[in-house]
C-alpha positions in Angstrom: 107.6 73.8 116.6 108.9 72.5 113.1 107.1 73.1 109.9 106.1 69.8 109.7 102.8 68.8 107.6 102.1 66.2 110.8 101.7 68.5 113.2 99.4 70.5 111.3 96.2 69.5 113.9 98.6 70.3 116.9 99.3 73.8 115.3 95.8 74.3 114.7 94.8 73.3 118.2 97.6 76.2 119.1 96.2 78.8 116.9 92.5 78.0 118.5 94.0 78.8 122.4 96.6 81.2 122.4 96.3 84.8 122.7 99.0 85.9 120.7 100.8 89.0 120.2 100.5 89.1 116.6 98.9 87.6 114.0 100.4 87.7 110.6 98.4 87.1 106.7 100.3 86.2 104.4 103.3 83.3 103.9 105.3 85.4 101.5 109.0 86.4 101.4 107.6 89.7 103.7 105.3 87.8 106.0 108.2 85.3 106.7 110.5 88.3 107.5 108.1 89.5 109.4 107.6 86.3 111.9 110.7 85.9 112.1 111.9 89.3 113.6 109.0 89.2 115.7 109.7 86.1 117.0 113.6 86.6 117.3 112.7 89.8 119.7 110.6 87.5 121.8 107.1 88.2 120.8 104.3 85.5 120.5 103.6 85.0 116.7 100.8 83.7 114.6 101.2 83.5 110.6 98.8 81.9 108.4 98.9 81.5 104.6 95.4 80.9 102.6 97.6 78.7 99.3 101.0 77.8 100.0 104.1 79.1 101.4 105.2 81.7 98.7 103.1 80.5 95.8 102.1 84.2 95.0 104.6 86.4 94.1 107.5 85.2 96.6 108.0 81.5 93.9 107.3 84.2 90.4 110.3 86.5 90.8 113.4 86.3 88.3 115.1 84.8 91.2 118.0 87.4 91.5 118.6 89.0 95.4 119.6 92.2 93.6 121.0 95.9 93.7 119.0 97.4 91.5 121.0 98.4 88.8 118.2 100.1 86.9 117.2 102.5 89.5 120.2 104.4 88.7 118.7 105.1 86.0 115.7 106.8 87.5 117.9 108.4 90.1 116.8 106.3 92.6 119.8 106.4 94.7 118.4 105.6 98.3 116.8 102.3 96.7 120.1 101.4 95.1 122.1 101.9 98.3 119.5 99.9 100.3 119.0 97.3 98.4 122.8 96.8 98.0 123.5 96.1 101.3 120.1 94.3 102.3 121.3 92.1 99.7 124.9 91.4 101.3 122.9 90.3 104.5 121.0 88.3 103.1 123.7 86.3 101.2 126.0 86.4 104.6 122.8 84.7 106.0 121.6 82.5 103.8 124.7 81.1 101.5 122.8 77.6 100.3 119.7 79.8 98.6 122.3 82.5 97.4 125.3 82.7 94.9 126.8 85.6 93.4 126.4 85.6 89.8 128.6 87.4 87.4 126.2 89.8 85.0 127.0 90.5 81.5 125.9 94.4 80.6 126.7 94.8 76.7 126.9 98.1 75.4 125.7 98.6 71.8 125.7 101.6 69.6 122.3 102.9 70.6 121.8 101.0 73.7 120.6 101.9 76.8 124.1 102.4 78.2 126.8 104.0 76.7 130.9 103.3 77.4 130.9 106.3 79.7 127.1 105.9 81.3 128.4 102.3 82.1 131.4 103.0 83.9 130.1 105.6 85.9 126.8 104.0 87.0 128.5 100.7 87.5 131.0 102.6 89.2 127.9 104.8 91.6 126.3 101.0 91.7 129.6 99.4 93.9 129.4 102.6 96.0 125.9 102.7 96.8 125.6 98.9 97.5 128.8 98.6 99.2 129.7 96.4 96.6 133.1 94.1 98.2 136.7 94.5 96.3 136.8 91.0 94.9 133.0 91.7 93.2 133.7 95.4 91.8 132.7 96.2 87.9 135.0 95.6 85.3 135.1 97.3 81.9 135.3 94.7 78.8 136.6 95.7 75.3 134.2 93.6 72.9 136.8 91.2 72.4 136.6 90.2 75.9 132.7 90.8 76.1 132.7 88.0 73.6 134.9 85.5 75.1 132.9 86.1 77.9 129.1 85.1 76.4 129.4 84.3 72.5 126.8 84.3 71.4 125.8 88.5 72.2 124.9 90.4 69.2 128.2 91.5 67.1 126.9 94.5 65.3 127.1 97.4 66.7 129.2 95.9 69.9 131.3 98.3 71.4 131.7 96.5 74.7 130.5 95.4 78.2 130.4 96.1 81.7 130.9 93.3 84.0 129.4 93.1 87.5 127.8 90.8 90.8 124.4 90.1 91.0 123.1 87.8 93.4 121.0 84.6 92.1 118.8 82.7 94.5 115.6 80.0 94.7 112.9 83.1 96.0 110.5 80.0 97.2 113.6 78.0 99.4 114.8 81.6 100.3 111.5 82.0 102.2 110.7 78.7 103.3 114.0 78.7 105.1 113.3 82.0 106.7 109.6 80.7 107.6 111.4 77.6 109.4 114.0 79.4 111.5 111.0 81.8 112.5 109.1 78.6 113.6 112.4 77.4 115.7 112.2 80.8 117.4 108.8 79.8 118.4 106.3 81.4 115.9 102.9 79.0 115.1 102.5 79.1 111.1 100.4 77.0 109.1 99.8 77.0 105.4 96.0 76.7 103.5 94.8 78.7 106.4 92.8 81.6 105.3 91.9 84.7 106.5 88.2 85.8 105.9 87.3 88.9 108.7 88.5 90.6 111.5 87.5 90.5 115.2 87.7 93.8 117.2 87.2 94.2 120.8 85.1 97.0 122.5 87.2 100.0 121.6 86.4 98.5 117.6 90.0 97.8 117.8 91.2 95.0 115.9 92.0 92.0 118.2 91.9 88.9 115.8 90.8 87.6 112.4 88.7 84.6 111.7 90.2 82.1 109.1 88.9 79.3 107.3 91.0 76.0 106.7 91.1 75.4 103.0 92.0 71.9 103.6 89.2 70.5 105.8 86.7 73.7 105.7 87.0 74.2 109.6 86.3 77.7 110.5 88.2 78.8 113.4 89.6 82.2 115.6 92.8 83.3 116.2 93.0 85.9 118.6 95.9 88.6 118.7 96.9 92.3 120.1 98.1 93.3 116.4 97.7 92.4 112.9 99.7 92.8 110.4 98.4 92.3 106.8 101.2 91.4 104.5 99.5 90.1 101.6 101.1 90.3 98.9 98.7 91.3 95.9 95.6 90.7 98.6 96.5 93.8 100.3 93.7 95.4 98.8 91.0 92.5 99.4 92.3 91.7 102.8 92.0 95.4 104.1 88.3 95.5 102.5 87.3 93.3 105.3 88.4 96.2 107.7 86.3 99.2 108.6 89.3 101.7 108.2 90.0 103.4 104.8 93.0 105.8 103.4 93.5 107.2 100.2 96.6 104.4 98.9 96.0 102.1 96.2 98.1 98.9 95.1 99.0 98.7 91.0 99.2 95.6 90.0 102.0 94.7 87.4 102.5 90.6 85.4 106.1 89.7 85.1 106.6 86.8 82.7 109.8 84.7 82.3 110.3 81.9 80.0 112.6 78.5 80.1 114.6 77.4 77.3 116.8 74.3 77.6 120.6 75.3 76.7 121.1 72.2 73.9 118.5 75.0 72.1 120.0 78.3 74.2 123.5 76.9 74.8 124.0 80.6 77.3 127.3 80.5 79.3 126.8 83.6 80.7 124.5 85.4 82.7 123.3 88.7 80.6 121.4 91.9 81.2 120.0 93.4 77.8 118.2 95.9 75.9 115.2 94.7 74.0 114.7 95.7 70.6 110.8 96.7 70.7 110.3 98.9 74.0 114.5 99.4 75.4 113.4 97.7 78.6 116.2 95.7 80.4 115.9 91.8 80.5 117.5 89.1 82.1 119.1 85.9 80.7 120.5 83.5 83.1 122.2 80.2 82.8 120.7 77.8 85.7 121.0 73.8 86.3 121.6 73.0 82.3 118.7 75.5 81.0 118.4 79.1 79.9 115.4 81.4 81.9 114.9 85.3 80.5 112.4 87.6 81.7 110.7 89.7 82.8 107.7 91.1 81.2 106.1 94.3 83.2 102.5 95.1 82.2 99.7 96.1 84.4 97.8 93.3 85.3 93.7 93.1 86.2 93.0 89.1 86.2 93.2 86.3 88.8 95.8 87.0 91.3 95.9 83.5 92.3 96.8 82.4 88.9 98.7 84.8 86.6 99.3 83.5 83.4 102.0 83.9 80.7 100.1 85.3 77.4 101.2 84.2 74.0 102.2 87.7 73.3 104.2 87.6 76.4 105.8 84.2 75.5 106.5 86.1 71.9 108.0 89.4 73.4 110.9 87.3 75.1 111.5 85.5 72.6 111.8 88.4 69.8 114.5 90.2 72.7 116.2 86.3 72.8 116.4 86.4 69.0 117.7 90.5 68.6 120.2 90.2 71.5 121.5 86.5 70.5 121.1 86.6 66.7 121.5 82.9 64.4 119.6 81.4 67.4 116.0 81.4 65.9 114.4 80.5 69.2 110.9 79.8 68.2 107.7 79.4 70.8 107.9 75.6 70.5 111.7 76.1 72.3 110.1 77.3 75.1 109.8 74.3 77.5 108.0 76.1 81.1 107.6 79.4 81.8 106.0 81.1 84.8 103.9 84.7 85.7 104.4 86.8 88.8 102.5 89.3 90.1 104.4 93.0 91.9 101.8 94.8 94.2 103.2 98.0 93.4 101.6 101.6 94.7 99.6 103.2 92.8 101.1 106.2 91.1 99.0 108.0 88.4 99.9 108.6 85.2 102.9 106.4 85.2 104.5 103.1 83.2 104.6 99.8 85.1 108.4 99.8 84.7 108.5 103.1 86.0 106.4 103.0 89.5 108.6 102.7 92.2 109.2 99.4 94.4 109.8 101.1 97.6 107.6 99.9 100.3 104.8 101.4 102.3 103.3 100.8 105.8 99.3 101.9 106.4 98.0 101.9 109.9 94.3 102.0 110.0 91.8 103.2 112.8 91.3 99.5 113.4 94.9 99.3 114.6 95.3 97.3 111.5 98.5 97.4 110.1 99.3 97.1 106.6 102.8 96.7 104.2 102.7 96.8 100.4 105.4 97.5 97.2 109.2 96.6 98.1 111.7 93.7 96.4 112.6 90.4 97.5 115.9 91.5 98.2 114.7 93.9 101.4 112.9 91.9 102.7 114.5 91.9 106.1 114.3 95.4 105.6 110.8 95.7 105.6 110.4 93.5 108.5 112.4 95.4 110.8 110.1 98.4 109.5 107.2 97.5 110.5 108.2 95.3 113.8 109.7 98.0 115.0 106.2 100.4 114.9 104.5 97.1 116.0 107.2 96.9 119.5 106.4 100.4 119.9 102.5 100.1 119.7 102.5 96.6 122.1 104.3 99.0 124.4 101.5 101.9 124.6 99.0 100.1 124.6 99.5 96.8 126.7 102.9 97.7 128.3 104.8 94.9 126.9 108.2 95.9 125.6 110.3 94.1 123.3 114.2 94.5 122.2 115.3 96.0 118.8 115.9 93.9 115.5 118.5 91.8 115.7 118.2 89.8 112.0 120.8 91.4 110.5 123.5 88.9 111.7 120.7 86.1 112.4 120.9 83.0 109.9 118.1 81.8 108.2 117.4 77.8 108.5 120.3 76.0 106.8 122.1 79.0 106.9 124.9 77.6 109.7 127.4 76.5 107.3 130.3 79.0 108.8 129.3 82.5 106.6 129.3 82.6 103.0 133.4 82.2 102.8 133.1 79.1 104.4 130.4 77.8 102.1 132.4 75.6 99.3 134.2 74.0 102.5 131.3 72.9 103.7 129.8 71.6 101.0 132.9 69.6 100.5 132.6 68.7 104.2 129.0 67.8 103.5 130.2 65.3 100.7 133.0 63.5 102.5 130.4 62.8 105.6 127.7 61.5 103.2 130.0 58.4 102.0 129.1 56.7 105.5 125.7 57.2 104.5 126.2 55.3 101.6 125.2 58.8 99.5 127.1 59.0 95.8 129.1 62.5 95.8 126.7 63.8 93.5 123.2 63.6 95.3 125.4 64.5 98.2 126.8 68.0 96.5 123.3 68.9 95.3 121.8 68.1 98.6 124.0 70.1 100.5 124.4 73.3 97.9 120.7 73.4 98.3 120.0 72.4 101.9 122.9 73.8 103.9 123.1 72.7 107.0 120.0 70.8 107.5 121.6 68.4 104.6 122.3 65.7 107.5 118.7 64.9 108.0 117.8 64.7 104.0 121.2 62.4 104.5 119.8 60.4 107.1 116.1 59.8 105.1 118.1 58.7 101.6 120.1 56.4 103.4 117.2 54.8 105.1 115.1 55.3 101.9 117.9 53.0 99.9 116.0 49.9 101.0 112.6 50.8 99.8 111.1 51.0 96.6 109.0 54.4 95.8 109.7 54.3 92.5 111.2 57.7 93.0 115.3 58.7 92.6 116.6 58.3 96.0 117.4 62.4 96.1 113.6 63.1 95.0 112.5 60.9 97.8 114.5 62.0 100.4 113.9 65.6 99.2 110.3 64.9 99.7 109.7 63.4 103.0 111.8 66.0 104.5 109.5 68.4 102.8 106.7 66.8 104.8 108.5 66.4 107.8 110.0 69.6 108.3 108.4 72.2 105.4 104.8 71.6 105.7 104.6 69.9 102.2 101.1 68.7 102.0 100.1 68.8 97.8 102.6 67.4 94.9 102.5 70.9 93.7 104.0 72.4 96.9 106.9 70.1 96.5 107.1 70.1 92.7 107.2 73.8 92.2 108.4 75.7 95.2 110.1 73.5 97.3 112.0 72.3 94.7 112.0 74.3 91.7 111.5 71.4 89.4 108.5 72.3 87.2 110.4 75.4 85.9 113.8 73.6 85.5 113.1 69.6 85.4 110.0 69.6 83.7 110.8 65.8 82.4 111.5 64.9 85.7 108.1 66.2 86.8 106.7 64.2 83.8 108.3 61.0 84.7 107.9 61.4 88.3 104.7 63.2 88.8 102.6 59.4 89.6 105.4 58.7 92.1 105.2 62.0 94.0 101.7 61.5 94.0 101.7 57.5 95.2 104.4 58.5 97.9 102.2 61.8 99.4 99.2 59.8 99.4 100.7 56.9 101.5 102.3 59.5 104.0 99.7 61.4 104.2 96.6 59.3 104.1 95.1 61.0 101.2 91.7 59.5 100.7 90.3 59.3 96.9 88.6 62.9 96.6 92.1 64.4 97.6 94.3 62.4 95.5 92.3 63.2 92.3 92.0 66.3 93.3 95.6 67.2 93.5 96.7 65.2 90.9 94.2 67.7 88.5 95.8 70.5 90.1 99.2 69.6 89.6 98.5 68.5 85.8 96.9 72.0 85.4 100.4 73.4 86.6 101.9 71.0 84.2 99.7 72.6 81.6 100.2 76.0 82.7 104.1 76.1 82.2 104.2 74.7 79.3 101.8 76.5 76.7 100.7 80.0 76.1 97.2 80.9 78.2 95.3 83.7 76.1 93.4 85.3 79.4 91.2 88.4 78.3 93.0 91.8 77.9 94.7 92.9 80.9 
């Protein structure tokens, strides 16, 4: 059944009566793996979300499927080689929410990375990660280190390495992996939360009970398994559960800031040294802005709502300023920003940047089972993990058997545009088709880039939608019903933020628009007075959030 917002009572009615094989919290990037690997091997599937898909950590990332470059650097070779190809797959499978992006590594006298360290690791890095020919590293003198980024730090230069990273939208990535898990049959609903467990005789779990945060119903769901993938709620989620073991998540803020490129005019994505701690940043050129990050602090406050600190907001922009001097970025250049959270495990006695991301799986007494830490990029990875002890514990104990993972060569929704070699065809496909829809080659280029393959129905909605008057651009508007019909858009937020990435990169859009979105979700959706002023406070508090500095006590 499709992710659509109008079918949300028919889901529910689903959830209430089925007896599924698993039910899975959390509607992150690993909880959408999850489904849909479960699903594609043929098992009944349950997910519920207590916010929105991926508004935790899976919408907070810096947006980059990558290798890992800097765990080279703690001799993490396993990660690196993982990661590497995990993040090949999920290009292969997903071209429209993934580009290869050319990365900038200067080398300064003193830096991080020296001439020969470069070469070597960079050379180790395409190894490990199976790096193809076309995307190896390539040394740069600083006269070509310059010409490719201008504006990197002269003194001291000595030169650069040059190398692939992957960028993607983190929030599209896994609400196209969540829909393709619902096409292979798996019931998910958003707002759903998940408050306790159910347990049959054998205190066994066998369900959870969740609450719906949208109408306040209180409801069962009853499963063989279930798999907590939470994100940061690990912790809470497992609390509710009788069993107990000794592992901890860390909790770490990443921070990342947005500067239009009028003030940040960045050609070049770059990976950098900061002056103050020798951490490694990013700075990436995306849709006519600049976005650098990340912070990595430990991080004690509301998980729900991590907020960027005015220190925070100044540590990025001191690195901006040493790495790109004559710029003078100041704090009022800054025009959004976001916070993430990493549920990292705990390891004593060791630096935020330094804990490892690898992930875990916990299975309690309960039968509960539990996965923490890991990346976005392996997040099929992780999936197959954890689906795999799940097949083998449907098998012993209710005699159901399932086939092995199959996702590795499985496209995510949108993702049928002919592999990732085919992708600029398409698109240009995609373009020509759109002029009998009466669609100008622009809309039609941005539509398809970012929808793939489903680009014919946003097509289909903007050509009907040219004879009505929303008060919207006719790309927002089709953009936005096909969130409702087919990604379960049910708050301006959901669309503003993570369906469409526009309150980090289009914030005067959002300010022009915002009434609009609001007038057009309220028609469709039969919002009634207490929900539209409700939503329209939460979406001006997002407003608010991205675009000054929170002080929240000491972390």
């Amino acid at each position: 059944m499709s992710l659509s917002t109008l079918n949300r009572d028919v889901i529910k009615g689903r959830l209430k009566e089925e007896d599924y094989d698993v039910v899975i919290i959390g509607g992150g990037i690993t909880g959408a793996g999850i489904a849909l690997d479960a699903a594609d091997r043929g098992m009944k599937v349950a997910l519920v979300e207590m916010q929105d898909f991926a508004q935790g950590t899976s919408s907070r990332s810096t947006k980059l499927v990558h290798g890992g470059l800097r765990y080279l650097k703690q001799f993490q070779v396993g990660v690196v080689a993982e990661t590497g190809r995990e993040r090949a797959i999920v290009y292969e499978n997903g071209p429209h929410v993934t580009t290869p992006e050319w990365m900038l590594l200067p080398m300064h006298k003193g830096g991080t990375f020296g001439k020969f360290t470069t070469s070597i690791g960079l050379a180790m890095y395409d190894r490990l990660a199976g790096v193809k020919k076309s995307e190896r590293k390539k040394m740069l003198n600083k006269k070509e280190t310059l010409e490719k980024e201008p504006l990197v730090k002269k003194k001291g230069l000595k030169g650069g390495g040059y190398y692939v990273e992957y960028r993607t939208d983190d929030a599209r990535l896994t609400i196209e992996v969540m829909k393709r898990a619902a096409e292979k049959g798996a019931d998910i609903l958003n707002y759903t939360k998940s408050m306790n467990f159910t347990y049959n005789d054998n205190e066994k779990v066998n369900g959870i009970q969740v609450t719906d945060m949208l109408t306040d119903e209180a409801y069962t769901i009853h499963a063989k398994k279930v798999i907590n993938a939470s994100g940061p709620w690990v912790d809470e989620v497992r609390g509710a559960d009788y069993s107990r073991n000794n592992k901890q998540l860390r909790l770490t803020k990443g921070v990342h800031i947005v500067i239009d490129q009028s003030k940040f005019p960045l050609q070049q994505a770059v990976y950098f040294d900061t002056k103050s701690d020798g951490r490694m940043i990013f700075a990436i050129p995306r849709e006519g802005k600049a976005y650098i990050g990340t912070t990595d602090t430990f991080y004690n406050n509301d998980k729900a709502s991590p907020l960027p600190t005015q220190e925070d907001r100044d540590y990025l922009v001191d690195a901006v300023n040493y790495m790109f001097p004559g710029l003078d970025i100041t704090d009022k250049d800054i025009e959004s920003s976001w916070a993430g959270i990493r549920p990292l495990i705990l390891e004593e006695g060791k630096d935020p940047s330094e804990i490892s991301r690898k992930d875990e799986i916990w299975e309690g007494k309960s039968g509960l089972l539990t996965i923490a830490g890991g990346k976005l990029t392996g997040y099929r990875h992780m999936a197959k993990g954890i689906v795999d002890l799940l097949a083998k514990r449907l098998q012993q104990d209710f005699g159901k058997k399932f086939g092995p993972c199959e996702t590795k060569h499985l496209t995510i929704s949108g993702g049928d545009v002919g592999g990732s070699a085919n992708f600029d065809h398409f698109v240009e496909e995609k373009v020509a088709e759109a002029k009998k829809y009466q669609i100008d080659a622009k809309t039609a280029k941005d539509i398809a880039q970012r929808y793939g393959s489903n680009a014919d129905e946003i097509y289909k909605i903007a050509h009907t939608a040219q004879y009505q008057n929303s008060g919207l651009p006719l790309e927002i508007y089709a953009e936005l019903v096909y969130g409702i019909q087919n990604e379960m858009v049910y708050k301006p937020t959901d669309f503003l933020i993570r369906r469409t990435g526009m309150l980090y990169f289009d914030i005067e859009d959002v300010l022009k628009y915002k009434e609009a979105v609001v007038d057009v979700l309220a028609q469709l959706l039969n919002y009634d007075e207490i929900q539209r002023s409700l939503y329209t406070e939460e979406l001006e508090e997002a407003i608010n959030e991205a675009r000054t500095a929170n002080n929240q006590p000491a972390e």
